[in-house]
N, C-alpha and C positions, 0 to 999 in steps of 0.2 A: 485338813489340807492347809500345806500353810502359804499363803498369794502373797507374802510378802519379799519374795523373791522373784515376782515379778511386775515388780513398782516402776516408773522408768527411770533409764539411766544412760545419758548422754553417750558413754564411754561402749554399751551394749549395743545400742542403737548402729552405731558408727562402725565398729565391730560386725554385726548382722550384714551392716548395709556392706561393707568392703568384701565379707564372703560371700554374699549374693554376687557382685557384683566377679569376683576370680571364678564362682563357678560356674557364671553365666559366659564370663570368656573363656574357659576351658571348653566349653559345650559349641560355642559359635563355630562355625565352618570356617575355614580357612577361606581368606578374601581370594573371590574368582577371579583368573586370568587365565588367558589359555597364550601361550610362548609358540612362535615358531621359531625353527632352529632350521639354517641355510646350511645343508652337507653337500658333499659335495664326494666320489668315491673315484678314486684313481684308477681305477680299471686292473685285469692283470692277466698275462696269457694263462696263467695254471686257472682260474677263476672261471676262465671261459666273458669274462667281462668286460665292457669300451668301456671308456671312463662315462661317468654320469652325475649327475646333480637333480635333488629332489629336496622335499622339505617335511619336515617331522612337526607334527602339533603335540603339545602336551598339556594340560594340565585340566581344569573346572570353571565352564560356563557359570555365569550369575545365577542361575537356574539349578546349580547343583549339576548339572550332565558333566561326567567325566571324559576329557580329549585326552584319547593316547593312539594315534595313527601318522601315515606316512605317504607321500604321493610322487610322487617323478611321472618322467612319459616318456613313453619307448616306442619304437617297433615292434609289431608282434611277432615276426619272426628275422632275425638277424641275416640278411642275406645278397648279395650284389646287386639286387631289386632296390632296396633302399639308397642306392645311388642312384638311382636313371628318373626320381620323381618321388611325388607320393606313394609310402606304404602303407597296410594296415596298421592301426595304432590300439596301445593299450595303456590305461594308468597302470603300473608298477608300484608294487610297495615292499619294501626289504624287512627282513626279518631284525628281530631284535640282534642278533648276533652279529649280520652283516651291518646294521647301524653303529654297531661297535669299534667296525673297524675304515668306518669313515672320516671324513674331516669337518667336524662341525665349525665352520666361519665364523658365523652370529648370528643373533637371537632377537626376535622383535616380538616385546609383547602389544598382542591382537586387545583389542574390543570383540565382545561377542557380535557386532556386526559387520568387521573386516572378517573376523574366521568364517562367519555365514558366507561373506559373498565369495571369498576362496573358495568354501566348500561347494560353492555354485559355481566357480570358474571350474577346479576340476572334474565336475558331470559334466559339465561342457563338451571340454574338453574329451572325457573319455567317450560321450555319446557323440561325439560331430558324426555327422554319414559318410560314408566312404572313405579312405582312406585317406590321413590326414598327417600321418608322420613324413618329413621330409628332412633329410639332414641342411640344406641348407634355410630351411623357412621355420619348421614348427618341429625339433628337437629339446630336448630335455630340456636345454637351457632358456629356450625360447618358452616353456611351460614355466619353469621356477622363476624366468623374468617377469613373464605375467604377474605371477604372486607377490613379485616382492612390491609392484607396482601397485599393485590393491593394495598392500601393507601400508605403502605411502615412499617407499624408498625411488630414487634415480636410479633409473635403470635405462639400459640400450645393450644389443646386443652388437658391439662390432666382429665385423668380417675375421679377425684374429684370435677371436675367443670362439667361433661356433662350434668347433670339438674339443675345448680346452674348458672343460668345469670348475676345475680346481683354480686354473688362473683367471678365468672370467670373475667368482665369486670373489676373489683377493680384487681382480680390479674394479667391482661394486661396492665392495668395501675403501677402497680408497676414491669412490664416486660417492659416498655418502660418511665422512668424519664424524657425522654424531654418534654413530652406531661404536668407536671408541676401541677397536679392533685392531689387531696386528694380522696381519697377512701371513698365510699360511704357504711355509716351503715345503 
């Protein structure tokens, strides 16, 4: 056996040390963040749909848990009831397809302890007792205001925006500049 090919050698060493080091960052997890992303869906008569706004999480807790879901707040059944007060309510969540065909505004990346406490406003919300949806008090936008609020973002829901998603979200976005967005026509 011959060990003289393994003497040391400044040039191997440094060598060793820089492959360890590529294949230990090829192996590393990609750095956790989980994104929410503000949509907002135009509504349409063939759809059967009012306009709405809800907000999409994606990505990997520090933990490794993968976030890929969706929330909005609706009425559980669409119907002339839902104007004369509180109706029954439901968290909503839209399908990969229909998220396709919505307007994503902007994107705020969470801490895994803003996405917790969202994930705790929407049980909230979805468990309140009795009937909690009301078009003028606690509709879609008045749920996705909540969150952007835990987010950290300015939000108010004025009297012009309460059935208007699509323009409410454009006018939070021009209530909050940092976020670096253009307004969606």
């Amino acid at each position: 056996m011959n060990f003289s090919a393994l003497r040391f050698s400044p040039v191997r060493l440094w060598t060793g040390i820089l492959l360890m080091l590529a294949v230990m960052g090829i192996a590393m997890p990609a750095s956790a963040q989980v994104d929410a992303h503000f949509h907002s869906f135009n509504g349409s008569v063939l759809w059967g749909r009012y306009p709405h706004t809800f907000v999409v999480f994606e990505g990997r807790m520090e933990d490794g848990t993968v976030v890929n879901e969706n929330f909005g707040f609706s009425a559980r059944n669409t119907s002339a009831a839902i104007t004369s007060g509180p109706a029954e309510h439901m968290i909503l969540t839209e399908t990969e397809r229909t998220i396709g065909r919505t307007n994503r505004h902007f994107s705020i990346t969470l801490t895994d302890a803003e996405y917790r406490r969202m994930k705790v406003e929407v049980i909230a919300w979805r468990d309140y007792p009795g009937p909690y949806y009301d078009l003028d008090d606690n509709n879609c936008i008045h749920f996705v205001a909540r969150l952007a609020e835990l987010a950290g973002l300015d939000v108010d829901v004025p009297e012009q925006y309460l059935r208007r998603p699509k323009a409410w979200l454009n006018y939070i976005a021009r209530r909050n500049p940092q976020l670096g967005v253009e307004e969606i026509s």
